[in-house]
TORLOFI-714441 format. One line per 10 residues: number of its first residue (from 0); their letters; for each residue x, y, z of N, C-alpha, C. Coordinates in nm, 4 decimals, always signed. Example, Ala and Ser with C-alpha at 12.3 -4.5 7.8 and 13.67 -1.06 7.14 Angstrom:
0	as	+1.3190 -0.5690 +0.7800 +1.2300 -0.4500 +0.7800 +1.3200 -0.3300 +0.7800 ~ +1.2850 -0.2250 +0.7080 +1.3670 -0.1060 +0.7140 +1.2900 +0.0030 +0.7870
//
This chain:
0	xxxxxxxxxx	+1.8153 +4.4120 +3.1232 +1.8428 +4.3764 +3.2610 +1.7976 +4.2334 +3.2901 ~ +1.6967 +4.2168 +3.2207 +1.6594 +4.0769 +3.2658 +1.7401 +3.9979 +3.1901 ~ +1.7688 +4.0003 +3.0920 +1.8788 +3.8716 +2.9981 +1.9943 +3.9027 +3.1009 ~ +2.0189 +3.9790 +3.1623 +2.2078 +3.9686 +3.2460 +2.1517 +3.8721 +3.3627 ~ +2.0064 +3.8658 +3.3990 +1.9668 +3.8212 +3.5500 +1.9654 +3.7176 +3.4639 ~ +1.9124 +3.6781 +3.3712 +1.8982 +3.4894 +3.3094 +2.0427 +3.4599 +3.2766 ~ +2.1232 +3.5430 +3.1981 +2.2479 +3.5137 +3.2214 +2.3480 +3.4641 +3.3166 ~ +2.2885 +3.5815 +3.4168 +2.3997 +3.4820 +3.5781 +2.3216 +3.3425 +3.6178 ~ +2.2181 +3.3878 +3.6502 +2.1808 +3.2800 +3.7003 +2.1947 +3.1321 +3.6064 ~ +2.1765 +3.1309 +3.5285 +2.2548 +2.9892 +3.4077 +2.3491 +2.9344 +3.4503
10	xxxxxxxxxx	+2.4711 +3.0331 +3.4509 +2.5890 +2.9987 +3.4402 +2.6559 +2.9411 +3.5773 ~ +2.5394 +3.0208 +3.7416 +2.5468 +2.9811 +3.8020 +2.4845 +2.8499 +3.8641 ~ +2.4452 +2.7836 +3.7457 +2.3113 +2.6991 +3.7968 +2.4538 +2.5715 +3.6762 ~ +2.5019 +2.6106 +3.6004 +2.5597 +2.4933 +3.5073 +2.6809 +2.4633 +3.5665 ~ +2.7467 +2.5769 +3.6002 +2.8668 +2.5076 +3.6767 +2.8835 +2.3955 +3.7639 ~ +2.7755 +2.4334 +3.9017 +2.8036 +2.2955 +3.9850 +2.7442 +2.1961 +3.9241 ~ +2.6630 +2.1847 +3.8158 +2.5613 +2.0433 +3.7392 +2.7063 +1.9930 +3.6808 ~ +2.7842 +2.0442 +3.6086 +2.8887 +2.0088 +3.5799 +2.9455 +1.9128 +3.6302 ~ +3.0111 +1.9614 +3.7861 +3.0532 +1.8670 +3.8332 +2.9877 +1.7659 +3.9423 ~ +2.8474 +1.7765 +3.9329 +2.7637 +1.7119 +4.0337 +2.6750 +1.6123 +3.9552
20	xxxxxxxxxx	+2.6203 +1.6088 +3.8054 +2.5749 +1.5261 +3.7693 +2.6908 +1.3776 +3.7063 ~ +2.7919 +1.3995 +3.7005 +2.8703 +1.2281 +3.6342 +2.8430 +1.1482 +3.8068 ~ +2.8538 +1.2112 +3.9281 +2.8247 +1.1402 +4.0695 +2.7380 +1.0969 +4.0903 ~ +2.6459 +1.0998 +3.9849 +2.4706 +1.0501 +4.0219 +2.4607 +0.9593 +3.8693 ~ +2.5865 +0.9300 +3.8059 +2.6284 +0.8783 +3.6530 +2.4908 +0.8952 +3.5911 ~ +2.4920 +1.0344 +3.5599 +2.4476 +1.1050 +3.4441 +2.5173 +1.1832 +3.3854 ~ +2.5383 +1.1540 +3.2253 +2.6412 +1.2518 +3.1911 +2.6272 +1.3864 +3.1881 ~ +2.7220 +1.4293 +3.1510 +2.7682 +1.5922 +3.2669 +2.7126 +1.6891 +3.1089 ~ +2.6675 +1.6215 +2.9694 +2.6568 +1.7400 +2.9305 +2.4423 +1.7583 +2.9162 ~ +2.3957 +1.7022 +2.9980 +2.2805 +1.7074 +3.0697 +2.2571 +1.8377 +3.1206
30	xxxxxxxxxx	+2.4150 +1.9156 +3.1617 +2.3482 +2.0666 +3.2393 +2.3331 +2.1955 +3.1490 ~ +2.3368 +2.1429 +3.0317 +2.2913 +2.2225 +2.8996 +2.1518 +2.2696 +2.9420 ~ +2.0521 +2.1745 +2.9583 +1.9175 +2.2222 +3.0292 +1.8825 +2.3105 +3.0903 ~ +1.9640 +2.3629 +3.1912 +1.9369 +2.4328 +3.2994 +1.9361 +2.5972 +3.2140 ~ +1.9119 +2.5631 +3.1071 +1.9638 +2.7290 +2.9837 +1.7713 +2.7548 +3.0136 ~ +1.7080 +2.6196 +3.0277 +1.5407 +2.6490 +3.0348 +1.5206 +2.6651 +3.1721 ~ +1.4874 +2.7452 +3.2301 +1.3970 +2.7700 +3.3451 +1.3606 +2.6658 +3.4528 ~ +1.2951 +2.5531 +3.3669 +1.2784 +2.4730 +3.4527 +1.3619 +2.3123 +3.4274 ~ +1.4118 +2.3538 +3.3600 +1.5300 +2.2334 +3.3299 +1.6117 +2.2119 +3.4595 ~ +1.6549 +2.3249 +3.5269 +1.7698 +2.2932 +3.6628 +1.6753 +2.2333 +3.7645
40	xxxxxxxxxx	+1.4963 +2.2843 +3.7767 +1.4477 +2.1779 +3.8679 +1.4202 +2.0230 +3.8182 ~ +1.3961 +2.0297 +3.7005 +1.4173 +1.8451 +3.6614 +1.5279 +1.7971 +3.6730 ~ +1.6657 +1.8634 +3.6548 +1.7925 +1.8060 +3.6818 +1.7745 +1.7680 +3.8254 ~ +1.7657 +1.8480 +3.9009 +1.7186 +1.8304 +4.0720 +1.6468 +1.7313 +4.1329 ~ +1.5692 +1.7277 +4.0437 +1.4825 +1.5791 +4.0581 +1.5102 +1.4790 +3.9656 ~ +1.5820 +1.5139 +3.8986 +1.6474 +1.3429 +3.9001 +1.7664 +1.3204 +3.9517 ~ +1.8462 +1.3774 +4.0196 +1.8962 +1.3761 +4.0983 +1.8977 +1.2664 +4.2268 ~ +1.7670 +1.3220 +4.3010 +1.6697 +1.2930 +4.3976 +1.6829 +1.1468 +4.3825 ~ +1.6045 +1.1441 +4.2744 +1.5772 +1.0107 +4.1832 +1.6854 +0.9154 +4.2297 ~ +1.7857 +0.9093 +4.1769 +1.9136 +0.8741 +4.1486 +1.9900 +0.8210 +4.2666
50	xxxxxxx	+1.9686 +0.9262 +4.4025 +2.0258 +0.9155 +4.4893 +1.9430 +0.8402 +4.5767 ~ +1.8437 +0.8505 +4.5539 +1.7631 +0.7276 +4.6739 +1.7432 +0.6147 +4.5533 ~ +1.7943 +0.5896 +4.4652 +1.8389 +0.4153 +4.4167 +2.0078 +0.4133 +4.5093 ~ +2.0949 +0.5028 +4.4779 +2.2309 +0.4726 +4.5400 +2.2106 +0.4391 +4.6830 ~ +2.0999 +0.4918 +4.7569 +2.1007 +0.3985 +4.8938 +2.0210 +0.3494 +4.9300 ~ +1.9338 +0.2590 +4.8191 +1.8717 +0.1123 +4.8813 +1.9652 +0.0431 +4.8514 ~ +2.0693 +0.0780 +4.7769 +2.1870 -0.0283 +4.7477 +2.2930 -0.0440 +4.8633
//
């Protein structure tokens, strides 16, 4: 039961990285990570990262 709960949740966590990390130009196969636990919150924060350089610009 718990591998089907790590299962969804992955797949639901890689899809939108998919198409949400090349917009922050990081490449998109970066959301491989999110397979670790805490990989989708470092994606998140660099993210963060990323987006407050895009608007001091």
């Amino acid at each position: 039961m718990e591998f089907l709960f790590w299962l969804v949740w992955t797949v639901a966590t890689i899809v939108p990285m998919l198409k949400l990390l090349p917009h922050f130009g990081i490449d998109k196969y970066w959301a491989a990570v999110c397979v670790v636990p805490i990989g989708a919150i470092g994606l998140l924060w660099w993210m963060a990262v990323k987006l407050q350089e895009l608007e001091r610009r």
